[in-house]
Residue frames relative to the residue before (quaternion, step in Angstrom):
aa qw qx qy qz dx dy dz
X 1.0000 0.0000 0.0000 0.0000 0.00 0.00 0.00
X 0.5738 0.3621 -0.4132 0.6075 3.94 -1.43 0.48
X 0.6202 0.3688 -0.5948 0.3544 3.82 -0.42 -0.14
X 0.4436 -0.6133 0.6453 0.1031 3.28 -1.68 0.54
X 0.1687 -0.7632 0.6155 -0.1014 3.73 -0.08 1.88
X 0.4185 0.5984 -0.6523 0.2032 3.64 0.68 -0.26
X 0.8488 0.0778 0.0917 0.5149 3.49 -2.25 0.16
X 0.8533 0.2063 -0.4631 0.1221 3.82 0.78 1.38
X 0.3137 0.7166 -0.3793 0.4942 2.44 1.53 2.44
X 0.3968 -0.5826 0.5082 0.4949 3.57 -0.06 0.19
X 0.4168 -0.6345 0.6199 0.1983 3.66 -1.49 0.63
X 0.1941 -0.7476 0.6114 0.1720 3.59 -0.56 1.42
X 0.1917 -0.6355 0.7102 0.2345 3.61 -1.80 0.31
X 0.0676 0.6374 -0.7432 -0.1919 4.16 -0.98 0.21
X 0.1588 -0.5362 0.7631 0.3238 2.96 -2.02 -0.53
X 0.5980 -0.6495 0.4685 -0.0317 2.74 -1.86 1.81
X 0.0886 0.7565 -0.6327 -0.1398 3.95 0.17 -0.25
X 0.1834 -0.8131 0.5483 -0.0675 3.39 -0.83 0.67
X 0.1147 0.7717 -0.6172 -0.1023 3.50 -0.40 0.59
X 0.3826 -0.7688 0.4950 0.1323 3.54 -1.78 0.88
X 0.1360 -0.8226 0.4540 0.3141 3.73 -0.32 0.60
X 0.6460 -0.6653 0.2808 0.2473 3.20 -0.74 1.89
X 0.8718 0.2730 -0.3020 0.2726 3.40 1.32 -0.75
X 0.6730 0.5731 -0.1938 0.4256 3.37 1.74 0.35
X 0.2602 -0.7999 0.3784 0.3863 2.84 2.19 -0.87
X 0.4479 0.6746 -0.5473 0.2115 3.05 1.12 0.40
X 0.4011 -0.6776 0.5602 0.2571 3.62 -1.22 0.34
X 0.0282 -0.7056 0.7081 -0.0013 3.72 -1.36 1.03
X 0.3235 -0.7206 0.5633 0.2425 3.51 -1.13 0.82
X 0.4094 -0.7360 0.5376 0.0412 3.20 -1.35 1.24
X 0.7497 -0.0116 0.2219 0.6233 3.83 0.86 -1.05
X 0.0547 0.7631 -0.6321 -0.1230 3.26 -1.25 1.05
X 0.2342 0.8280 -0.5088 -0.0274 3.80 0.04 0.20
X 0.5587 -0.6717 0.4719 0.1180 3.25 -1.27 1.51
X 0.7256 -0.4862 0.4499 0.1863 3.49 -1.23 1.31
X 0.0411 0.6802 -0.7202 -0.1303 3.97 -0.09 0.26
X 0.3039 -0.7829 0.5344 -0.0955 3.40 -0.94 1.94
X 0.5308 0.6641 -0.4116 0.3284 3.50 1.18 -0.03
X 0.5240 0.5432 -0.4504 0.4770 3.59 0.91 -0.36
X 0.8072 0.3656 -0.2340 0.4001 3.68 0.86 -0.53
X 0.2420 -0.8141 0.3355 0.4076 3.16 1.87 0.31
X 0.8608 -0.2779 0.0522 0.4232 3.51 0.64 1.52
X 0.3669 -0.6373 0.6148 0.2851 3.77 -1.25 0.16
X 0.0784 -0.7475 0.6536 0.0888 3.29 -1.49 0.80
X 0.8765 -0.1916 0.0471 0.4391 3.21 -0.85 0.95
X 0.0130 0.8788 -0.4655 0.1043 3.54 0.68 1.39
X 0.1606 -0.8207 0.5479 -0.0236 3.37 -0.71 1.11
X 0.8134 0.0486 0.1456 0.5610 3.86 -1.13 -1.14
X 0.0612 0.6077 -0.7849 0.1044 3.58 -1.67 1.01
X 0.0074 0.8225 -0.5451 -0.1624 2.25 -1.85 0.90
X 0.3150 -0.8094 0.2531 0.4261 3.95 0.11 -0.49
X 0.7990 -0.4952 0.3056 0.1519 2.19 -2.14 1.44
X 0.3718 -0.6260 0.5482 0.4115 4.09 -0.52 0.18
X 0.6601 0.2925 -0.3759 0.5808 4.18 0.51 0.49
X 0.6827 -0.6236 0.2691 0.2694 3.49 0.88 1.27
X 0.5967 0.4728 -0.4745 0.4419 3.87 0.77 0.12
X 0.7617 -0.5555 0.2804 0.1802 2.51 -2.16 0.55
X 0.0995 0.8055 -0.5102 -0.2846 3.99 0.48 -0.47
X 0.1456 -0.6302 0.7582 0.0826 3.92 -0.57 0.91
X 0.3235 -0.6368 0.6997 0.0162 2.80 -2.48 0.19
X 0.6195 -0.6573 0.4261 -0.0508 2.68 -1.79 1.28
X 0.2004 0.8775 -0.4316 -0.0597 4.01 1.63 0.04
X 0.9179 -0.0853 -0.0032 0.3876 3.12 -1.39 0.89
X 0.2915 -0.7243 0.6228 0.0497 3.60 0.12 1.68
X 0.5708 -0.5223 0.5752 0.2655 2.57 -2.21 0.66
X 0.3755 -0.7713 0.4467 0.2541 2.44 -2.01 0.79
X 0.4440 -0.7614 0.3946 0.2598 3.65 -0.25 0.62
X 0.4838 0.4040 -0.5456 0.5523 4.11 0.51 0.25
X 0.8575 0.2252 -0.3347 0.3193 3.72 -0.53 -0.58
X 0.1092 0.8133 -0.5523 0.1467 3.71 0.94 0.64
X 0.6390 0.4962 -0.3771 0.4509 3.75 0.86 -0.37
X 0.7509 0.4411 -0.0701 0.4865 3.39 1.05 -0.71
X 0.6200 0.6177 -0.3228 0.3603 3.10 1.30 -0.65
X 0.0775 -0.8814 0.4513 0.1164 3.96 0.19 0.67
X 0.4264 0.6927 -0.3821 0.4386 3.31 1.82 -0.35
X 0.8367 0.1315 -0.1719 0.5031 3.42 0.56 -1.17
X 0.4272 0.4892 -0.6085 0.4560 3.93 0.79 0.68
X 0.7139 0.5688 -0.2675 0.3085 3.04 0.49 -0.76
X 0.5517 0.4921 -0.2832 0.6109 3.75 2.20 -0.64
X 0.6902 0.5357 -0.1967 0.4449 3.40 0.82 -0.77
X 0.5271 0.4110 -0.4775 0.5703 3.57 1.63 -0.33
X 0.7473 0.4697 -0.2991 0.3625 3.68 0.56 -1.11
X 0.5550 0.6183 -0.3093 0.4626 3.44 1.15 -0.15
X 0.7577 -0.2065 0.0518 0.6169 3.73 0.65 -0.86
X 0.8761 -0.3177 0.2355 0.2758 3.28 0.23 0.62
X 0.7212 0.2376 0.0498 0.6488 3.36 1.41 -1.22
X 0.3573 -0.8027 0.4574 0.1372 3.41 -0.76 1.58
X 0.5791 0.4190 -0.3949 0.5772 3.88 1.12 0.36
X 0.6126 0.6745 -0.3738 0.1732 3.44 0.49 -0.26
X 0.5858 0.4191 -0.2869 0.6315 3.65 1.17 -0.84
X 0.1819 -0.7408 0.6421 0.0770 3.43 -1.46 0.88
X 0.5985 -0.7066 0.2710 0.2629 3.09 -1.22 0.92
X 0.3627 0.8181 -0.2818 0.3461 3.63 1.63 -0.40
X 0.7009 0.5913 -0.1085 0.3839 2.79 1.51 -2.04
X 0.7561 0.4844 -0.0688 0.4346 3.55 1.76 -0.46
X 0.4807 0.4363 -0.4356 0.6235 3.90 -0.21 0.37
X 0.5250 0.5438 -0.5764 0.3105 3.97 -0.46 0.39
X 0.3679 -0.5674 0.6563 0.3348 2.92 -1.99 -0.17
X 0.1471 -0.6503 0.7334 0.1326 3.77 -1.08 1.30
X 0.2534 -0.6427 0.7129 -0.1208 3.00 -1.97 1.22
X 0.2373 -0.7977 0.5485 -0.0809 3.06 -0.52 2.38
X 0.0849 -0.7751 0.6114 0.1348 3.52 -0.47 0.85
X 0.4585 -0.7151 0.4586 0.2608 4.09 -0.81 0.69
X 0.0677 0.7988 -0.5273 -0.2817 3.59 -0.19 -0.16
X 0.7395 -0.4335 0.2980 0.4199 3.40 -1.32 0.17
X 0.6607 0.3670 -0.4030 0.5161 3.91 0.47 -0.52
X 0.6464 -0.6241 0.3467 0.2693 4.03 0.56 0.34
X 0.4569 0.4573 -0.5866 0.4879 3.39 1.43 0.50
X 0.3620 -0.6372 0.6245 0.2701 3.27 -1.89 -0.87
X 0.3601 -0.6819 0.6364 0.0182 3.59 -1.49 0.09
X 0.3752 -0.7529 0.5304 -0.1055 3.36 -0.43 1.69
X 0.2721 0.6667 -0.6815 0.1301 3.68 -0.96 0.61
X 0.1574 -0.7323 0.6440 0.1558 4.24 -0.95 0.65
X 0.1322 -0.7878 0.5989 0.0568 3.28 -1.31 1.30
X 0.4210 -0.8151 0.3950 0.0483 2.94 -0.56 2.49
X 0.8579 0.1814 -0.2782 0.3919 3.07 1.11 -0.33
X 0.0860 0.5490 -0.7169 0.4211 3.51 -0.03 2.24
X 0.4761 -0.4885 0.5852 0.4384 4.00 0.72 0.37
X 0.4754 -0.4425 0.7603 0.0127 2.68 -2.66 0.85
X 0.5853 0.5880 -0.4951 0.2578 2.76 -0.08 1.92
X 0.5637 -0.5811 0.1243 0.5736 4.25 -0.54 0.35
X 0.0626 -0.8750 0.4692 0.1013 3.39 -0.08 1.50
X 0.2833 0.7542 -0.5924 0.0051 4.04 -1.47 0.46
X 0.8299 0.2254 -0.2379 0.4516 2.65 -1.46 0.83
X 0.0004 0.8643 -0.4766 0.1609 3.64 0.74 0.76
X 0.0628 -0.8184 0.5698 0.0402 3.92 -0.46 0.85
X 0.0886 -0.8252 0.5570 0.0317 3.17 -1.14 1.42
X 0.8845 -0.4129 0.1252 0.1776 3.31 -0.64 1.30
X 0.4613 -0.5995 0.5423 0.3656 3.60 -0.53 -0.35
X 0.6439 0.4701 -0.2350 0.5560 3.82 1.33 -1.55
X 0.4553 -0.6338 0.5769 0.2413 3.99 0.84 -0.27
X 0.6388 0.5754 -0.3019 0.4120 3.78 1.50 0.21
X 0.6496 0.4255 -0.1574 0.6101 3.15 1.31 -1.93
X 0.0213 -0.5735 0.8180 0.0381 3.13 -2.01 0.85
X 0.0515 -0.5734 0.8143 0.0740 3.22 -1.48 0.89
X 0.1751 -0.7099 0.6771 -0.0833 2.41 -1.96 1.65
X 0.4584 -0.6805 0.5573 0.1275 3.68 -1.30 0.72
X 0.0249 0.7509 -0.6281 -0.2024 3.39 -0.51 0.10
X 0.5607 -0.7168 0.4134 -0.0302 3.42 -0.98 1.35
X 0.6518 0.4422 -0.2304 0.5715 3.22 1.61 0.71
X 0.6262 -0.4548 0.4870 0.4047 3.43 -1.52 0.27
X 0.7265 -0.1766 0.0712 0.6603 3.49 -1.41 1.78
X 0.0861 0.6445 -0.7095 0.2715 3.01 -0.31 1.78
X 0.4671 -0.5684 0.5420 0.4061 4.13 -0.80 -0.88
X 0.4065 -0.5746 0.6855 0.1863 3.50 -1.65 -0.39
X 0.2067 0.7947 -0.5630 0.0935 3.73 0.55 0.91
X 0.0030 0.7705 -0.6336 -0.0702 3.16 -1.82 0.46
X 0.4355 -0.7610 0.4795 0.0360 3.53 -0.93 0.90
X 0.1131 0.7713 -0.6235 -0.0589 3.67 -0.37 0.78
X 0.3642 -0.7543 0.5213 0.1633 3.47 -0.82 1.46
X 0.4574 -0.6121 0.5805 0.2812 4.07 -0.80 0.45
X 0.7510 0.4267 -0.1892 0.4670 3.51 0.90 0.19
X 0.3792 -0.6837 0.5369 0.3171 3.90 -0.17 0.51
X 0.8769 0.0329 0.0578 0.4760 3.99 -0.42 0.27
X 0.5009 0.4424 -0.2709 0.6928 3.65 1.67 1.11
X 0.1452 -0.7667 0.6247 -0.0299 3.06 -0.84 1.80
X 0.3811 0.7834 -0.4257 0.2445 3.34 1.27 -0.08
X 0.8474 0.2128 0.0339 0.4853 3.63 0.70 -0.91
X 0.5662 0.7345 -0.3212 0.1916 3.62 -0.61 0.47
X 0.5448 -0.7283 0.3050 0.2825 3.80 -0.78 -0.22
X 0.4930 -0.7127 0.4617 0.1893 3.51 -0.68 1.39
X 0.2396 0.7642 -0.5987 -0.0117 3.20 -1.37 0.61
X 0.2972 -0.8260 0.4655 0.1126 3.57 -1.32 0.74
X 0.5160 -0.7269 0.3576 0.2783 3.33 -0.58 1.22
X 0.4928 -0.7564 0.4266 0.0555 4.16 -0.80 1.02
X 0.0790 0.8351 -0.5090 -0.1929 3.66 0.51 0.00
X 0.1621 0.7729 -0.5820 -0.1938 3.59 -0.31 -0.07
X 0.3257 -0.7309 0.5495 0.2401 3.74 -0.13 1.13
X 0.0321 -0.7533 0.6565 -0.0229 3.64 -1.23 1.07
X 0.8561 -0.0348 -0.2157 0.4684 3.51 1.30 0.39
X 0.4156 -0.7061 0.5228 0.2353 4.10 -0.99 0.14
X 0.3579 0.8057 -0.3302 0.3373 3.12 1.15 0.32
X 0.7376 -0.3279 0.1160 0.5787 3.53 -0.05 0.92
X 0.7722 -0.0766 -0.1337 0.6164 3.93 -0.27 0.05
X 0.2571 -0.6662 0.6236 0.3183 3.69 0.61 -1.01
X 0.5275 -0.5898 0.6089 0.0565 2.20 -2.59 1.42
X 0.0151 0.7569 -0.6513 -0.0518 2.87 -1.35 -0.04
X 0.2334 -0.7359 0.5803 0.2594 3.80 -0.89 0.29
X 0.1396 0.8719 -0.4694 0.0009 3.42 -0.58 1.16
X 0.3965 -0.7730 0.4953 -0.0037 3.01 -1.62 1.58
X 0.3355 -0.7074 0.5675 0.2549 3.77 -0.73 0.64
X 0.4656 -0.7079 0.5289 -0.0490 3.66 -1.41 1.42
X 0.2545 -0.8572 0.4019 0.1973 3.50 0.51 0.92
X 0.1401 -0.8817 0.4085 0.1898 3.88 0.24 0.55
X 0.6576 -0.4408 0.3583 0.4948 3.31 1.41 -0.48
X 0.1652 -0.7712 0.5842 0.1917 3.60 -0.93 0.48
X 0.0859 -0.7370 0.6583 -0.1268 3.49 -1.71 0.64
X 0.3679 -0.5246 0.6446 0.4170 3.86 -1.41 0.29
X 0.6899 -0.2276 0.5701 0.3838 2.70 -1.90 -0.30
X 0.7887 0.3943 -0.3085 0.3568 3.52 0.02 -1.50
X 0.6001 0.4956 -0.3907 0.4915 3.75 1.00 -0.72
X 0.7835 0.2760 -0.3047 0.4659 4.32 0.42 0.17
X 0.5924 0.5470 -0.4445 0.3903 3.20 1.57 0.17
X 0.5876 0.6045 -0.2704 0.4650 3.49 2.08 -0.52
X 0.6226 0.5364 -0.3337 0.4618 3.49 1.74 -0.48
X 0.6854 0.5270 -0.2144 0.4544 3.46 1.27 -0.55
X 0.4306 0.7027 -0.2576 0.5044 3.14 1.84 -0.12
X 0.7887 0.2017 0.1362 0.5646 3.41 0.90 -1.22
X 0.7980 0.3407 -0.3652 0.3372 3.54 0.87 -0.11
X 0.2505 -0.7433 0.5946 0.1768 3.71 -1.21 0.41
X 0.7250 -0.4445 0.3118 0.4239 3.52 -1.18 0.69
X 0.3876 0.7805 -0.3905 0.2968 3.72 0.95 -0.73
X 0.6265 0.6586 0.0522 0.4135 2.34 0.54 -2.71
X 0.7236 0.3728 -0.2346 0.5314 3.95 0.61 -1.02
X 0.8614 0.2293 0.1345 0.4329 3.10 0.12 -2.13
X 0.1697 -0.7059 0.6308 0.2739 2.74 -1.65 -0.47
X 0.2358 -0.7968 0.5562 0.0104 3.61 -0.39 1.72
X 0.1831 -0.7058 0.6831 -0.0412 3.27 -1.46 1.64
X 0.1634 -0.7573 0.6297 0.0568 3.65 -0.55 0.95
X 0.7325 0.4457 -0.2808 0.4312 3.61 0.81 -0.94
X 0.5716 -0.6434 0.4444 0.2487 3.79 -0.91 1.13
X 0.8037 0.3547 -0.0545 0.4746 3.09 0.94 -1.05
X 0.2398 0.6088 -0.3882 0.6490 3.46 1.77 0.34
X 0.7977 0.4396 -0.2940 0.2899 2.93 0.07 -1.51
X 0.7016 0.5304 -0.2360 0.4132 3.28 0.48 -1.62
X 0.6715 0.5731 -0.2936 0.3666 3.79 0.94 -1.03
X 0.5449 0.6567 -0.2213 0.4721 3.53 1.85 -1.10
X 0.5349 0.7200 -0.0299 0.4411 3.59 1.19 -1.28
């Protein structure tokens, strides 16, 4: 006891069947069967869901890993030891999504993560009225305002990113602001689930640890 398991366990999903007796309301469980998460190479730190208007589940991804301190990072060696065995193995790319639980009729479920809702601390995701728009939150300090229109009606699989603009136009009691939506680019799912598959921060960025590195770069 006193150890600290946060974000280093894999996040299980079951579906519950439940049955209700009509005249008490009492509740009795019927079936529990657990989520087989490997198609999604696992859950990280799952949080708020909500549902989809075609009846699935939409779980969440909170505060992704970060990927420069991976040498140091013991939280997620430490998910990745419990995850497959091997504390370098799970990559951090592979995390910050939204996984989508679909129910099936015999009471298990079925798992699939759509990489491309961005890689960020997603919950509680709202999908439209049109079954296209998703507005997303991002669950973090100076986070964004993102939203997603999918090219499909009830298919997150495919579609185009955008970020919300503030331009502040007054300080007046709460303040105004006139706000525009940033087009980020569109993509499948499968085309960032192959980049995440194979890329490393490297690949993205360039990372300066040294202060004085720094300043000399500059």
């Amino acid at each position: 006891m006193g150890d600290d398991i946060y974000g280093r366990l894999p996040s299980p999903i079951a579906v519950l069947t439940l049955d209700q007796d009509p005249a008490t309301g009492k509740l009795a469980l019927v079936s529990y069967a657990n989520v087989d998460t490997s198609r999604a190479n696992g859950l990280w730190i799952t949080c708020g869901a909500s549902l989809s208007l075609w009846n699935t589940h939409l779980s969440s991804e909170e505060y992704e890993p970060d990927a420069a301190p991976l040498a140091t990072n013991d939280q997620f060696k430490a998910y990745s030891k419990n995850l497959y065995g091997d504390e370098t193995k799970a990559r951090t790319y592979h995390y910050g999504h939204l996984p989508e639980v679909t129910v099936n009729p015999d009471g298990t479920g079925t798992i699939k993560k759509h990489y491309c809702l961005c890689r960020i601390s997603h919950e509680l995701i709202q999908v439209m009225p049109d079954k296209r728009n998703v507005m997303m939150g991002d669950d973090a300090t100076n986070g964004g305002l993102f939203m997603f229109v999918a090219d499909k009606e009830a298919d997150l699989s495919a579609g185009t990113l955008y970020v919300a603009k503030w331009t502040q136009t007054s300080s007046a009691s709460a303040g105004s602001a006139t706000l525009t939506w940033m087009n980020l680019g569109h993509a499948t799912s499968a085309e960032i689930e192959a980049l995440a598959n194979s890329l490393t921060i490297a690949d993205i960025m360039d990372v300066i640890t040294d202060e004085k590195s720094a300043r000399r770069s500059t």
